[in-house]
N, C-alpha and C positions, 0 to 999 in steps of 0.2 A: 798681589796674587791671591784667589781663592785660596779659602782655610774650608775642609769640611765643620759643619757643625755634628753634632751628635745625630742628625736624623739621617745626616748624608753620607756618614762613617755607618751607617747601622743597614740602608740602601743596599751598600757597596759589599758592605759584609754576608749579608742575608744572596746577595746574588751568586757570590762564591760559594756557599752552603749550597744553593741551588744547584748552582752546573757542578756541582762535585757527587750530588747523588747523580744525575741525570748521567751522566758521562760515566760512572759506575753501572748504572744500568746498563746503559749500551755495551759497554767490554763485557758485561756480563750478560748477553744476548736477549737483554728487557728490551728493549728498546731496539725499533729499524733504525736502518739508515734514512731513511725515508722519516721516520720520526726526531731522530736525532737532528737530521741536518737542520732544519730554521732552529735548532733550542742554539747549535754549535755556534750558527750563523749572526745570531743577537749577541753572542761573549765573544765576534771578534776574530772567530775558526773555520779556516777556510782548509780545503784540503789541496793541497799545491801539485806540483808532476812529483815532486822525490819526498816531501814530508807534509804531516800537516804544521801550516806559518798563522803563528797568531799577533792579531792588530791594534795596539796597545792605542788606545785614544789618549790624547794630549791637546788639551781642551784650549783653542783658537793659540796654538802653539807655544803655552807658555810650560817652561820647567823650575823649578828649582833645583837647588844642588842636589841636595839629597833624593830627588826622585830621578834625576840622572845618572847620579849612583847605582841608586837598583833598577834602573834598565842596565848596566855594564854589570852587577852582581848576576843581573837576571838571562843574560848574554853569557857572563861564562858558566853560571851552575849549569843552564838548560836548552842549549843552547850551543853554536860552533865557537864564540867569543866574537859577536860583532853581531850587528843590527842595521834596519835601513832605513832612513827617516825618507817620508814618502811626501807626494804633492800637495795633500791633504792636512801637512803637518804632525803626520799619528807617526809610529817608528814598530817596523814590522820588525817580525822572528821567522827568520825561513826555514829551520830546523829543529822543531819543538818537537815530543814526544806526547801525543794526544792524553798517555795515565798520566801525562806531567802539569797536564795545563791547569787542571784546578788549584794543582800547587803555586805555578806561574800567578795566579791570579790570586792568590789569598798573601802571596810576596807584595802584587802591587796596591793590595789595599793598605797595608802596613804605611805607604807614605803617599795615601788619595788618590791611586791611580785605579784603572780599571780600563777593561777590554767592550764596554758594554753600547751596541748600539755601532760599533765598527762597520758591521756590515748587517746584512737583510737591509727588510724593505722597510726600511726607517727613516729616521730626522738624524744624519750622520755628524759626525763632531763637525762644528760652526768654524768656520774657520777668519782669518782676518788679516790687516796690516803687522805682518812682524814689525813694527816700527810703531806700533801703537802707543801713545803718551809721548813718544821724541819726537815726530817728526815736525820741524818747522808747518809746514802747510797744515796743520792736523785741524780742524774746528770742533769736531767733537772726540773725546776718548772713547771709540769703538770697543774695549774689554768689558766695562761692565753689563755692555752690552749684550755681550757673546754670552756671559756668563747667566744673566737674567734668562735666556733663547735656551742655553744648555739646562736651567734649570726646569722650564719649559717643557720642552722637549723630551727627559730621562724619561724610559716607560711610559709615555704618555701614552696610554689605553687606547686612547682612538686614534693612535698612528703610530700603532705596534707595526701595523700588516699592510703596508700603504700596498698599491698598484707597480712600484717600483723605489728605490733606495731614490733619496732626498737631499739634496744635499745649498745649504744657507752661506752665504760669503758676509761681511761685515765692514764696511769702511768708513772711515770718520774725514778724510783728505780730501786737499783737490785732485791728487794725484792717485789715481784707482790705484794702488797694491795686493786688491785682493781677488783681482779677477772676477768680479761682484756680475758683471752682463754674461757672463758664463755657467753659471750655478742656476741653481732652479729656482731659488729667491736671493735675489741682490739688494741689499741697503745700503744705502749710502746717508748717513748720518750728518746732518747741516743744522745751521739755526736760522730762522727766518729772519727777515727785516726787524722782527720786534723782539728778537732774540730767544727765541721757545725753540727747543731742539722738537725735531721732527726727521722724517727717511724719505727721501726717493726710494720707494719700491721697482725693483725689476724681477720681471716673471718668466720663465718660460727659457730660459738660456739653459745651454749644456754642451760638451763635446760627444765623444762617442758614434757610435755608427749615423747618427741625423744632429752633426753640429750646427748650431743656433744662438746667435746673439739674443741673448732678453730684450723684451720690450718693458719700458717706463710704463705703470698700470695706474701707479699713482702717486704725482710728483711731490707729495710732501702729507705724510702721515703723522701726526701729532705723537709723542712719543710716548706718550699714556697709552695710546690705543694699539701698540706694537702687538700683545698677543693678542690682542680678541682678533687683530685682523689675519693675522698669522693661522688664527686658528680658522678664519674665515677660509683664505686660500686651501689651507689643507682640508677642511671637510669637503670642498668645490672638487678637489681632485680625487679624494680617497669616493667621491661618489661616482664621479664620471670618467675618471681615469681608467683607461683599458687594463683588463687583468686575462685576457684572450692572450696574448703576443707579449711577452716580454721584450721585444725589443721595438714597439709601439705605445709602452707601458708607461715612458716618462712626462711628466709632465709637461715637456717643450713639447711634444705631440699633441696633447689636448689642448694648449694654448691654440697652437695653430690651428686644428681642425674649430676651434670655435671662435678664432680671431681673438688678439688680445684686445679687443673690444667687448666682446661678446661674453669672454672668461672676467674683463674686470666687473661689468656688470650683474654677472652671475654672482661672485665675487661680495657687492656690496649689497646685493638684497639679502646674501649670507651673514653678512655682517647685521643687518638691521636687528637681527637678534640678539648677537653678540657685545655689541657697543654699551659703551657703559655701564658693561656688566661685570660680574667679582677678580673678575683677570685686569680689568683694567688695573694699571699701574699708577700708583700714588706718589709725591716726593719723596717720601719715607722709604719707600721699595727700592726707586733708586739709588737713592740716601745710601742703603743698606749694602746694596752692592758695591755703587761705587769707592766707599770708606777703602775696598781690600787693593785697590788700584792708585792709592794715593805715593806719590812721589817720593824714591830715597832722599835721605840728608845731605845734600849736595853739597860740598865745597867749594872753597873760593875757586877759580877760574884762574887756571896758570899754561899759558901757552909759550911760553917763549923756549923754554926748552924744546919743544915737537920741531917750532921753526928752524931751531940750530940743528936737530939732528936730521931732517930731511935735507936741509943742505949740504949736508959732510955726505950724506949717503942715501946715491942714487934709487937701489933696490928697496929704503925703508920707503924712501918716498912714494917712490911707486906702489907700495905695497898699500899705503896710506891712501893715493889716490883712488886706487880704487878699491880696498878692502876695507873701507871705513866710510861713514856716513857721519857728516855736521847734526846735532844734535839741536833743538833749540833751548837748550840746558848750555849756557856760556860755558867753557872749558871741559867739554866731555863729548865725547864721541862712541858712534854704536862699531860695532868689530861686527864685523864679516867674516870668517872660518867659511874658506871654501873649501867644501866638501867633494871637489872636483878635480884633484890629484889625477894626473896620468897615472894610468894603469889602475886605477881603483874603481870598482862599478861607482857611479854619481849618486851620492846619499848615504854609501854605506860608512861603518863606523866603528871602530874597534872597542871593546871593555878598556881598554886600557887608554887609547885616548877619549873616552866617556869619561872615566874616571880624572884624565888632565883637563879638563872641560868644566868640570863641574869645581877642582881647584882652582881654576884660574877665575871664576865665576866667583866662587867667595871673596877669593882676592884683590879682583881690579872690579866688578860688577854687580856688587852687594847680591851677590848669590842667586843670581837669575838667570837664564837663560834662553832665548826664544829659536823655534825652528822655522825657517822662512819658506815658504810652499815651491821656490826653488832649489830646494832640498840640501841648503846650505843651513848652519848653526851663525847666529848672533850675541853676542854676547853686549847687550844695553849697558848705559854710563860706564863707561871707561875712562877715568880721567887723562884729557891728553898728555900730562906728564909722564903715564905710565903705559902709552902705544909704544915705545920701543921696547919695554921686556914682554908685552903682550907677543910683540911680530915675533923675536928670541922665540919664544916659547912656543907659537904655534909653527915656526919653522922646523922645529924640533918634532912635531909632531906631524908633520906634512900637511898642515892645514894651513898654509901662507901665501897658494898659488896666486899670483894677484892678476885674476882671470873674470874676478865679477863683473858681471855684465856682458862679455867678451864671449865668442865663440865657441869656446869650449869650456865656458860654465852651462853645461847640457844639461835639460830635464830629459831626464830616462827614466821609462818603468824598466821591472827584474826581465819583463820579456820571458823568450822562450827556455833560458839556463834556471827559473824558478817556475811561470805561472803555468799552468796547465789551461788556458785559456787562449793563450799566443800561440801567434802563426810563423815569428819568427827571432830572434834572438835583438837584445838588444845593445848587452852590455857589450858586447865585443864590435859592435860597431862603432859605437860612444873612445872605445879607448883609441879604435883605427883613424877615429880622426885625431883626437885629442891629439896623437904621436905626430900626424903629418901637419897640426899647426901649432906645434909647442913655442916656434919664434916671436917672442913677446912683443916685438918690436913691428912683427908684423900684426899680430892681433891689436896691437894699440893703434896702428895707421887705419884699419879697420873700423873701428867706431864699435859701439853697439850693435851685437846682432844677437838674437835669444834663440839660438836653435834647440829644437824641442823633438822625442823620439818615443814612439810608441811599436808594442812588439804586435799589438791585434788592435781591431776596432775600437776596441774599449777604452781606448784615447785616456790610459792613464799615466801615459806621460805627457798630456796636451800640445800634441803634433798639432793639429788644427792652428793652435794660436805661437806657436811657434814663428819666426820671422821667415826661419825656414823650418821645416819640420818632416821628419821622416818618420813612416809608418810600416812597418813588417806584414807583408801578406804573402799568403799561400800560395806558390801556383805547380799544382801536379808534385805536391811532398815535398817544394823547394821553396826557400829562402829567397824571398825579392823585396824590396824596397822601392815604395813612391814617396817623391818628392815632392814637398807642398811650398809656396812661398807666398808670402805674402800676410799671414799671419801675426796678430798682434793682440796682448792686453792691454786691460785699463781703459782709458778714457775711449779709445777711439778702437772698442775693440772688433777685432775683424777674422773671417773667419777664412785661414791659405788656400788659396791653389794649386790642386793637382798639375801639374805641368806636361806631364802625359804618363805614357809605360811607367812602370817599375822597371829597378834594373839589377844586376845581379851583387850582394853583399859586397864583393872583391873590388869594384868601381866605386863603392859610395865615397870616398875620400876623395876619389879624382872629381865625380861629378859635382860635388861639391869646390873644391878647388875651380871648377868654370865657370861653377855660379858666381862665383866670388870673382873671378877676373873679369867677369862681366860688369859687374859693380867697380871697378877699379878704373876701368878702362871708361867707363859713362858716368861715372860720376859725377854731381856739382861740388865746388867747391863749400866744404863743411855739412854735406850731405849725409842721410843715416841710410845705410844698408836698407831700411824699411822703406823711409823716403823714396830711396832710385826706383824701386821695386814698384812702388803707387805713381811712381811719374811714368816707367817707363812700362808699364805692365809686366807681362811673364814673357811675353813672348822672345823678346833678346837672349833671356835666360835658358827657354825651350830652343830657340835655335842653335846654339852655342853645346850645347850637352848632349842632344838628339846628332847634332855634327858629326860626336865624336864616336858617340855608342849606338845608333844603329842606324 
């Protein structure tokens, strides 16, 4: 894990000085609102329907104990006592006191945290594989990566004030987990036939009101030339990027209107000045980062015990099967903490089980802890001998539902109960289903399905890539939901179909229940929910639901 060094503790510090006079001025009527907002918007402060929520960046999702801690100190001093770790990997405050946040922010600089770059029109926290360094399939370790782009990145003078917020994914696997064709620059980190790491570049993806799969700009970038080309892309957009329309403003816009033919071209004559030049990156550079990502003291490999006890007991087992991930460390396994408890909004998170979180982290997981952009908590090396007082412990804490993967591990944004942006409520649709499919036995005949739920356009709970995915919209000061299906990350990512109407909050759990009998009833044998859906189209699904409700 990154350690700040002095110049990056001194950064961090100096910016809390900053927004602590600024933010005094404004209370103290120096400063508009009108000038206040982009200073608020850079540390993080957004002003929500009932308070202002500030957005703690957690750089390509990784924690330590102790900065887990003072997000649950920072939760009960400032705070209702709970937090909500978002898709992005950052962990919001939805009841902060605006004279409080500078304090909020000189707390997280005490253990290298900061709020900086959250939001405006910026290079937002990098995000990547929770699974980064374990995962079997991995080719390259994506973190030092993230961490080089964040260093990158911080204040970077000429993409303070982009066209629109920016936002970079990271993967090192064959197995996309970071949703990389979706974000406005995707890498995918590989080594070539002759073994030199290099990235497939993708351009131009995003969800939100115009979803878009990125296009490949360019299939393999030498890994020395990571920022000059980086920096290439972004002066290509910060020049021609619409600043007319904000909601024309993104760069999957400008891709399009100049073809990502026309934009990678642009692209590399940009570069022609930039190549080989003081950004390029040396082994030493590397060297330097990678060192903070090097591998805990593993111990011997002891599995026979986990085998006896999933045998004696059906629920660890199951809890195991799917709330834990094979490691490619022999004898250690990553934890899964679903954050998807019925009855609990999806993400959120108590001071108090922060606080079990961060113990059980020193205890079984040499003190780490990663948030997964499905807004679940991981808890990396976990010696298999000691998965059974892990499950104990997180049962205790309601963190043991063993739903991952399953139907009702939902991405939900706050929606209309937090954001002042929504058109319609989220979390209470999240739990109406949760309740009508809590029979495990039937989410396990199910297979995989990632349903995914957004309260406005702004697709920040990734409806679009949802397998199904629900989106809240207005009609005449009411509450209605459309139905998307067909949605998918990762390798083959794909952007759902609307199926038709919205329909009214009180049905979603039925309409969903027909979706799914549809799937049941047409299935092939060892079929995935996604699968039937690409075989049989939408329309069995729109017959079937349209049947019953209008």
């Amino acid at each position: 894990m990154y350690q700040y060094d002095e110049i990056d503790q001194r950064i961090v510090d100096e910016r809390v000085a900053q927004f602590r006079d600024q933010t005094e001025r404004f209370l103290a009527g120096g400063l508009s609102e009108d000038e206040f907002r982009p200073l608020r918007l850079m540390n993080g402060l957004y002003v929500q329907r009932h308070s202002p929520m500030l957005r703690v960046a957690i750089p390509y999702g990784m924690l330590a104990a102790r900065q887990l801690r003072k997000l649950a100190e920072i939760a009960r001093r400032f705070d209702r006592g709970y937090g909500h770790f978002t898709t992005r990997q950052n962990m919001q405050f939805n009841w902060v006191r605006l004279e409080q946040v500078p304090d909020i922010l000189a707390e997280l600089a005490t253990v290298q945290m900061h709020a900086i770059q959250t939001s405006g029109n910026c290079v937002r926290n990098t995000t990547t594989d929770a699974f980064a360094g374990l995962a079997a399939d991995e080719a390259v370790d994506p973190r030092p990566w993230c961490e080089i782009i964040r260093q990158w990145s911080t204040l970077h003078p000429e993409f303070a004030f982009l066209p629109r917020k920016f936002k970079i994914a990271v993967s090192g696997s064959a197995e996309d987990r970071a949703a990389t064709l979706v974000h406005d620059i995707g890498l995918t980190a590989y080594r070539s036939p002759a073994g030199e790491v290099g990235f497939q570049v993708a351009i131009g993806g995003g969800l939100g009101r115009t979803p878009i799969v990125g296009d490949v700009i360019k299939p393999f970038l030498p890994a020395r030339h990571l920022l000059t080309y980086l920096d290439a892309v972004l002066r290509i957009y910060n020049r021609f990027g619409r600043r007319d329309n904000k909601y024309k403003a993104r760069i999957k816009i400008l891709v399009k209107a100049m073809t990502p033919e026309g934009f990678a071209a642009k692209v590399e004559d940009e570069w022609l000045h930039l190549k080989d030049g003081p950004s390029t990156l040396t082994d030493a550079h590397v060297r330097h980062y990678a060192d903070f990502f090097t591998a805990p003291a593993y111990g011997a490999a002891d599995a026979g015990e986990l085998a006896a006890r999933r045998a004696e007991d059906r629920a660890f087992d199951r809890w195991v099967e799917r709330n834990t991930r094979a490691q490619r460390q022999a004898g250690y396994r990553s934890v899964i903490l679903s954050l998807k408890k019925t009855g609990v909004p999806p993400g959120d998170i108590t001071a108090e089980q922060m606080e079990a979180v961060a113990d059980w982290s020193e205890r079984f997981a040499f003190g780490e802890v990663r948030v997964a952009h499905e807004q679940n908590l991981i808890l990396p090396d976990v010696p298999e001998r000691d998965l059974y007082a892990v499950w104990q412990l997180a049962r205790a804490q309601g963190f043991a539902t063993p739903n991952i993967g399953l139907l009702t591990d939902i991405i939900c944004c706050p929606g209309g109960d937090f954001c002042a942006l929504a058109n319609a409520k989220s979390i209470p649709v999240a739990e109406a289903i949760q309740r009508r499919f809590e029979d495990l036995d039937y989410l396990y005949d199910l297979g995989h399905i990632q349903l995914n739920m957004s309260g406005c356009m702004n697709a920040c709970g990734h409806h679009h890539i949802g397998n199904i995915g629900i989106l809240g919209v207005d009609k005449n000061g009411e509450e209605w939901y459309q139905i998307l299906l067909g949605g998918s990350q990762g390798n083959q990512a794909a952007i759902g179909k609307v199926i038709g109407p919205s329909f009214a909050r009180a049905v979603i759990p039925d309409v969903i229940e027909q979706i799914l009998q549809v799937f049941i009833e047409r299935r092939l044998p060892d079929e995935s929910f996604l699968d039937a859906v690409r075989r049989l189209g939408i329309d069995p699904f729109k017959e079937q639901v349209y049947a019953q409700h209008h």
